[in-house]
C-alpha positions, 0 to 999 in steps of 0.5 A: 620713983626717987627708990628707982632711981637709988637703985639704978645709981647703986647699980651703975657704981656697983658695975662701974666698980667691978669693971676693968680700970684700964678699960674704964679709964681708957673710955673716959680718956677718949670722951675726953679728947672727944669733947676737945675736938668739939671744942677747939676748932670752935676756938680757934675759928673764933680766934680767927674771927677776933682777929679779923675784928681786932684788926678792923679796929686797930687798922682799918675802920677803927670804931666808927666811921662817918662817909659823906651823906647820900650820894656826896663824893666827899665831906666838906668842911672835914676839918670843922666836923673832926673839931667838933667829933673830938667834943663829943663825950665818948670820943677819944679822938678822930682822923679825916682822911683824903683818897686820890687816885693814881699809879705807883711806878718803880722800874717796869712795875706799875700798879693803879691804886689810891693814895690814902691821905692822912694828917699823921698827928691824928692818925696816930691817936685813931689807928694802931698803924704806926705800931706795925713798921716792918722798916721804916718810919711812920710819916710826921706832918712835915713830910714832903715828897716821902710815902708810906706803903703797905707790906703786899704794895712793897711786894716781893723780887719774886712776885709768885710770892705775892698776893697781889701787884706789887712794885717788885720787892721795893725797900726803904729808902727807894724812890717810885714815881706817883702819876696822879690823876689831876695829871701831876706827876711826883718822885717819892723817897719811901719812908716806910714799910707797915705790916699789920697783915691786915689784907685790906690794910696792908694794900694800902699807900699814904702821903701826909695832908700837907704834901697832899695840898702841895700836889693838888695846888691849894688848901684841902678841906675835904675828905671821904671819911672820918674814922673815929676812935672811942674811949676805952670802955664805951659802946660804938653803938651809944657814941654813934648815938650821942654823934648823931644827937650832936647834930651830924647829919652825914653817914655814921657807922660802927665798925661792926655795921661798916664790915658787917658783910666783908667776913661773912662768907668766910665766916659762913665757911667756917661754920659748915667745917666746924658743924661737920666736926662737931657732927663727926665728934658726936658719932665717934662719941657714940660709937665709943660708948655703945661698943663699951655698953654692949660689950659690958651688957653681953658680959653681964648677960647672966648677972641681968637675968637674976636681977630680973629674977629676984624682981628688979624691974628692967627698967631699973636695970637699963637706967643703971647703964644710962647712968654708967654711960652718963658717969663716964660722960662728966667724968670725960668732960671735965677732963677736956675741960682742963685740957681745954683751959691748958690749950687756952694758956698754952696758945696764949703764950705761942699762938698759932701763925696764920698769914693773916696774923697770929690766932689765939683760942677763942672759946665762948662760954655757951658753945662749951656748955652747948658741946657738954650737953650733946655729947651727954645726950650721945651718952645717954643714946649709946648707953640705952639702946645697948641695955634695952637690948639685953634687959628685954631679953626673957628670964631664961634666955639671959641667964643661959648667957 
């Protein structure tokens, strides 16, 4: 067995020697920028989908996520449990927030969406939002009668731009009236302009907790979620745990468990694109290396009859064509390996401009080895039935070429 197998190996370098270098090399080539295209609408799928994660963490839910228990509207003594959230080992730090509703007014635009409230303070600890300015400031908790609005609530003067109701292309510095639904109504300096281009985000409005108080008329201590940051390093699902043995008896969720179904369709649509990719990838490879294979066997018709004549067992000969197949295939691979990695650096430093953020390459170790060994299996599959083909031919007929 180990002979035959010397045998079919010498073969397959003997040929692959003696074929054309140009023809050769141009065939890896292609199998090279076959295996890349397996790879990089994977990549940059999974860069999407970091992205969508990333900005979960840093501008919406953060790590984890406590919401009122059962059917409670809010969490009482919100105040109490951040207290006490912010002992708890693994915790870096959290924010309780407040939503009340309302309708945001300037001019003839007016759109119905909750006032988010925050204490500024601990929001800048938990969420990455006031690194996102688009002009502006962030809030302070001393603010009163200024308001915070999100890049798509600002909007645009020409609203075929926008993605949803917007006040019309507001600026910083301009004044819109808040109508809330306790029936007290307040003028607003905007203070600032946030684009995280985060959709969820971004459709988003905040005033401070004090001004918050001002309005409803007496102290608040009470919110609809508390979103908690963790320690660099540690696992949600552990903290969530640990928050939970400490006695908090209110919904707790990591930011996985809380956006598990919010991406799922996209995601979902991604994959059908990238499998019909890795599928078409998968018969041009095999097409490629089948023209050659045939073309190399049709052209060595005779060289195969006198193996066969001086007692070399066809399927020694077929197996050095596999070989060869497979010689061409890792030598391809390994080539869009290195292209690969130059994408990888190359979209590193100029990343791909989505309108939903800017996407790297995103490439998982096991899909890379998973493209490697289906495009190996083609180039055994296009190597073999080609061979097969010429060696089972009779002596005679194949010396006569």
């Amino acid at each position: 067995m180990l002979t035959d197998v010397k045998i079919s190996f010498f073969l397959a370098t003997r040929i692959l020697k003696r074929s054309s270098k140009a023809g050769t090399l141009l065939t890896i080539f292609i199998i090279a920028l076959v295996f890349t295209n397996m790879i990089f609408l994977s990549s940059v799928i999974g860069g999407s989908i970091e992205l969508m994660n990333q900005q979960t963490v840093d501008y919406y839910i953060s790590n984890i996520i406590i919401k009122p228990k059962d059917d409670n509207r809010f969490i009482d003594n919100s105040s109490g449990l951040v207290s006490k959230v912010n002992r708890i080992p693994g915790v870096y730090h959290a924010s309780a927030r407040y939503e009340m509703g309302a309708s945001l007014v300037h001019k003839s635009n007016e759109i119905a969406l909750p006032v988010s409230v925050f204490n500024p303070d601990d929001e800048r600890m938990v969420t990455k939002i006031h690194e996102m300015m688009k002009e502006g400031q962030f809030l302070t908790r001393e603010d009163r009668g200024q308001i915070l609005i999100g890049n798509y609530v600002a909007g645009n003067k020409d609203e075929s731009k926008d993605f949803f109701e917007s006040l019309g292309g507001v600026k910083t510095g301009d004044s819109i009236t808040v109508n809330y639904v306790n029936g007290v109504s307040r003028d607003y300096r905007i203070k600032g302009i946030f684009q995280t281009k985060s959709y969820q985000t971004d459709y988003m409005v905040f005033v401070s907790w004090n001004e918050i108080e001002d309005v409803l008329g007496y102290p608040l201590d009470k919110s609809v979620e508390i979103l908690v940051k963790t320690e660099p390093g540690t696992r949600e699902d552990r903290v969530k745990k640990t928050m939970m043995s400490f006695g908090i008896k209110e919904d707790v969720k990591t930011w996985k468990e809380q956006a598990g179904g919010l991406f799922d369709e996209s995601i979902e649509s991604f994959q059908i694109i990238n499998n019909i990719t890795l599928l078409v990838s998968l018969i041009i490879a095999i097409v490629v290396l089948f023209i050659v294979i045939m073309i190399k066997t049709l052209h060595n018709r005779r060289e195969i009859g006198v193996l066969k004549a001086i007692g070399i067992d066809e399927d020694i000969i077929i197996q050095s064509y596999v070989l060869q197949t497979l010689i061409i295939g890792i030598i391809g691979i390994v080539i869009g390996f290195c292209i690969i990695q130059t994408l990888i650096l190359y979209f590193s430093v100029y990343p791909i401009e989505f309108p939903d953020g800017n996407v790297s390459l995103y490439v998982e170790s096991g899909i890379m080895i998973e493209s490697a060994i289906l495009l190996l299996i083609a180039s055994v599959i296009a190597g073999y039935f080609p061979a097969m083909r010429i060696a089972k031919e009779d002596i005679l007929t194949a010396m006569r070429g």
